[in-house]
Backbone as CSV, one residue per row, in Angstrom:
resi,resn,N_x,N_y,N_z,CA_x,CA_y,CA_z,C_x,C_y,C_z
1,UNK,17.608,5.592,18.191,18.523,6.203,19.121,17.964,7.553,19.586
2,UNK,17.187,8.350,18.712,16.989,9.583,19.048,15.549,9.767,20.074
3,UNK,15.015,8.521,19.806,13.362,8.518,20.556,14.562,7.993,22.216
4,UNK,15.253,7.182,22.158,15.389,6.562,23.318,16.148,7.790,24.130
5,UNK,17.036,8.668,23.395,17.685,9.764,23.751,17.108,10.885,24.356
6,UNK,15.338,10.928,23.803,14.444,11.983,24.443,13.790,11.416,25.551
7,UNK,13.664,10.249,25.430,13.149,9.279,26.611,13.966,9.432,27.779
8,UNK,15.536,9.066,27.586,16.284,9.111,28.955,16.249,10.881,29.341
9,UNK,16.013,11.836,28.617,16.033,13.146,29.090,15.476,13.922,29.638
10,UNK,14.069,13.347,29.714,12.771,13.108,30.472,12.775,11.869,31.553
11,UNK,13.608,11.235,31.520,13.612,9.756,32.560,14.784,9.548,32.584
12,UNK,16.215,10.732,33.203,17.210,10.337,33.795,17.638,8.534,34.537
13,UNK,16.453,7.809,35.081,17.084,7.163,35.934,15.894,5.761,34.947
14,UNK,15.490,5.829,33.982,14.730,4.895,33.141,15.467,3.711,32.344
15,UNK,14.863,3.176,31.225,15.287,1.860,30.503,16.353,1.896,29.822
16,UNK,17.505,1.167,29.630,18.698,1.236,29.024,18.320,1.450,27.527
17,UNK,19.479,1.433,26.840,19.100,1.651,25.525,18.382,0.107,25.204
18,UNK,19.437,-0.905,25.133,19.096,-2.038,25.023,17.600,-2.973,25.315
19,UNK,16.670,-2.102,26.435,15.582,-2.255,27.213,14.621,-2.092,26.270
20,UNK,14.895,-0.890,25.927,14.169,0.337,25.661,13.593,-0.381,23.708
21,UNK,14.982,-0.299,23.071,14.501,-1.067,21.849,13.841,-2.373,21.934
22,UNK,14.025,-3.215,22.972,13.238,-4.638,22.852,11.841,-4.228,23.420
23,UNK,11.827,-2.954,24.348,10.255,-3.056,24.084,9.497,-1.991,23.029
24,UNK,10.340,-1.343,22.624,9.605,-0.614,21.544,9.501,-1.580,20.098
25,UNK,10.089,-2.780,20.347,9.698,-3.214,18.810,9.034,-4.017,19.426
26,UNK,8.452,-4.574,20.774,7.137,-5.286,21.102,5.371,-4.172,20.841
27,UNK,6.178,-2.662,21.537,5.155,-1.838,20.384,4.976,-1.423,19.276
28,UNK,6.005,-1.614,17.940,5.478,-1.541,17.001,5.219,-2.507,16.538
29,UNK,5.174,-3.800,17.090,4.290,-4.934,16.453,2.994,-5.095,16.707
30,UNK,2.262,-3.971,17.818,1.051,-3.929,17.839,0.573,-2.966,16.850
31,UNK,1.161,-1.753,16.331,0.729,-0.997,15.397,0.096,-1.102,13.859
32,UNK,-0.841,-0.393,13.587,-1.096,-0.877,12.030,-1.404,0.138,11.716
33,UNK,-0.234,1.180,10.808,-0.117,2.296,10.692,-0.546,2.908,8.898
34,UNK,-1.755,3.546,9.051,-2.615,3.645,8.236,-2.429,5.453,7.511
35,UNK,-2.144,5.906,6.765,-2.074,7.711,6.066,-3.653,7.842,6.108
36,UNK,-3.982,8.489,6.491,-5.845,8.757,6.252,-5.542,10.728,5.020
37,UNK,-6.158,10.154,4.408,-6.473,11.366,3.414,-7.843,11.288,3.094
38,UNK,-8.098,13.140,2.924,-9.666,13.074,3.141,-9.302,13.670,1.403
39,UNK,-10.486,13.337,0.168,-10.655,13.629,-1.082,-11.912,14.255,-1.148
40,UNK,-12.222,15.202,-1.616,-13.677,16.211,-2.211,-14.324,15.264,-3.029
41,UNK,-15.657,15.028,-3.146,-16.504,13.682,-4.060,-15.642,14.571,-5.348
42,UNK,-15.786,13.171,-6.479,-15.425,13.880,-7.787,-14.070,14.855,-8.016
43,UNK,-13.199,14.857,-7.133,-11.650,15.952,-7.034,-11.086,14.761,-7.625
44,UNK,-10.910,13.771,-7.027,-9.704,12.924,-7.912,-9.862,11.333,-8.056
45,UNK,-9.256,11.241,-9.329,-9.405,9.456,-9.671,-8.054,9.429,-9.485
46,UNK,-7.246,8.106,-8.729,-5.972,7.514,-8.687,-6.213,6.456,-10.433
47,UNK,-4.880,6.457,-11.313,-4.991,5.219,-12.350,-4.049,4.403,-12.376
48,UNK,-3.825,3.509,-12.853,-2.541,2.871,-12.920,-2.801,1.677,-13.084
49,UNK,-1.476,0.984,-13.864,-1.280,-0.360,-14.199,-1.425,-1.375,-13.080
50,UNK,-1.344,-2.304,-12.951,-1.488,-3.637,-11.010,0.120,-3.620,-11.467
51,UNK,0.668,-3.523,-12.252,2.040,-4.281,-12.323,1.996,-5.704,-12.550
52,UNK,1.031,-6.421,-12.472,0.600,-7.728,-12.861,0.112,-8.056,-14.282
53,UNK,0.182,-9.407,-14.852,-0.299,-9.502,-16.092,-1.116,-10.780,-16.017
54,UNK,-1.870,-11.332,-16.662,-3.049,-12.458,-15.734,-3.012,-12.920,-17.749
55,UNK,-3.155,-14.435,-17.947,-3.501,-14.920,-19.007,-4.982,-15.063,-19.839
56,UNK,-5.008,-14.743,-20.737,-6.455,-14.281,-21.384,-6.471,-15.439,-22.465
57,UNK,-7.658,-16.068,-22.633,-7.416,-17.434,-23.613,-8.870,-16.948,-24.669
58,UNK,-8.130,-16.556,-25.598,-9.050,-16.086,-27.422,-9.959,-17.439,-26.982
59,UNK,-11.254,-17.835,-27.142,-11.975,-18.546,-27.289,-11.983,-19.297,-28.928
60,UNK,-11.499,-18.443,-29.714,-11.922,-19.020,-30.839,-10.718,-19.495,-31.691
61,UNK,-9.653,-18.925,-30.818,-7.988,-19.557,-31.459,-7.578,-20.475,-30.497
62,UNK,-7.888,-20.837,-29.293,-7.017,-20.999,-27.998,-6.139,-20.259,-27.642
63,UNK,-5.870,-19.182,-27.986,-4.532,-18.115,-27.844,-4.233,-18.041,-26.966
64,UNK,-3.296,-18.041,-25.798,-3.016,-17.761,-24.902,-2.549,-16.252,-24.489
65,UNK,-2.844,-15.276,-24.254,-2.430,-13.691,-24.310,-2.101,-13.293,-23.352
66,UNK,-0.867,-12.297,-22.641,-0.927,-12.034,-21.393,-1.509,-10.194,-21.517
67,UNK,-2.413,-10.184,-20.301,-3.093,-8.882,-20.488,-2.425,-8.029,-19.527
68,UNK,-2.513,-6.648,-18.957,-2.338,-5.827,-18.251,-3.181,-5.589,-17.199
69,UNK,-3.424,-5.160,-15.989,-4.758,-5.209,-15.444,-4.818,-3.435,-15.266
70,UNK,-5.673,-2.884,-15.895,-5.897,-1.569,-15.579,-6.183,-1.082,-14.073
71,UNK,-6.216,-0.416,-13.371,-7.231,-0.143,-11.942,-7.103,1.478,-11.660
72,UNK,-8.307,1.754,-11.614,-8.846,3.227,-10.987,-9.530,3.531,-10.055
73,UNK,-9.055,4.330,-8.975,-9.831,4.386,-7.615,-10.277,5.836,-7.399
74,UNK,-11.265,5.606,-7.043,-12.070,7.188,-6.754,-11.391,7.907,-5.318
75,UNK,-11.269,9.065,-5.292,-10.441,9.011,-3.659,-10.921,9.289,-3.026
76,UNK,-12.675,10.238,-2.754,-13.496,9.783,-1.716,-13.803,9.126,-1.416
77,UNK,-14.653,7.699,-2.240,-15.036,6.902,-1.797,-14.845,5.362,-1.735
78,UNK,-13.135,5.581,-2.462,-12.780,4.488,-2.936,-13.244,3.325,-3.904
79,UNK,-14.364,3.727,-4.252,-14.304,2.813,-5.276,-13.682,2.530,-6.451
80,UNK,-13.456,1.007,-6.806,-12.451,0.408,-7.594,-13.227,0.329,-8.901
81,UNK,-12.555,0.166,-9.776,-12.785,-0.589,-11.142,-11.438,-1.209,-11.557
82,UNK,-11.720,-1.901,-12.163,-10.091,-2.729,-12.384,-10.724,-3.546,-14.045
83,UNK,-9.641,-3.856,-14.936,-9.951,-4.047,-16.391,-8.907,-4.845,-16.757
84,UNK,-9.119,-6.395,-17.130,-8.041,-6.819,-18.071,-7.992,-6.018,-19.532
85,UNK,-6.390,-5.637,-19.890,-6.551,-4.785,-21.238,-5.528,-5.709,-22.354
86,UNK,-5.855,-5.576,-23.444,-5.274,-6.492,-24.257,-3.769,-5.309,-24.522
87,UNK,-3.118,-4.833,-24.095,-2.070,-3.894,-24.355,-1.179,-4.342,-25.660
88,UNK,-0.930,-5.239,-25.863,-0.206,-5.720,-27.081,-0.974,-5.888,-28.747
89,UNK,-2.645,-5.936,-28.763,-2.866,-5.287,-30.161,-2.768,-4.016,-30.549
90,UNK,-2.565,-3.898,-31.951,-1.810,-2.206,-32.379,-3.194,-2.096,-32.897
């Protein structure tokens, strides 16, 4: 309401409201709206769990185990590492 509100205030005699939203959601379906952050080499590692757990099979029991997937990203250059972790032995 408020984009279409600055629109008609600048374009008194322009697209209804109704107009106006059917073609602005034909332009944000062209959009692919990306945060760009710039990181110093070596300033920061992102860590964290996937939130996922993936099945791990003991070779020598058949065990079936569910693991954690670790993942750490560098923030200059993005590189990944990612780790199934056995989180449940003490």
């Amino acid at each position: 309401m408020v984009l279409w509100e600055e629109y008609r205030a600048a374009n008194p005699d322009g697209y209804g409201y109704g107009r106006f939203c059917e073609l602005f959601r034909g332009f944000e379906q062209r959009l692919s709206p990306t945060m760009r952050q710039e990181h110093a080499a070596g300033d920061k590692a992102f860590v964290d769990y996937s939130g996922k757990k993936i099945p791990i099979v003991d070779r020598k029991t058949g065990e079936i185990r569910e693991s954690e997937i670790f993942v750490a990203v560098l923030g200059a250059s993005s590189f990944t590492y990612a780790e199934a972790l056995d989180t449940d032995a003490a």
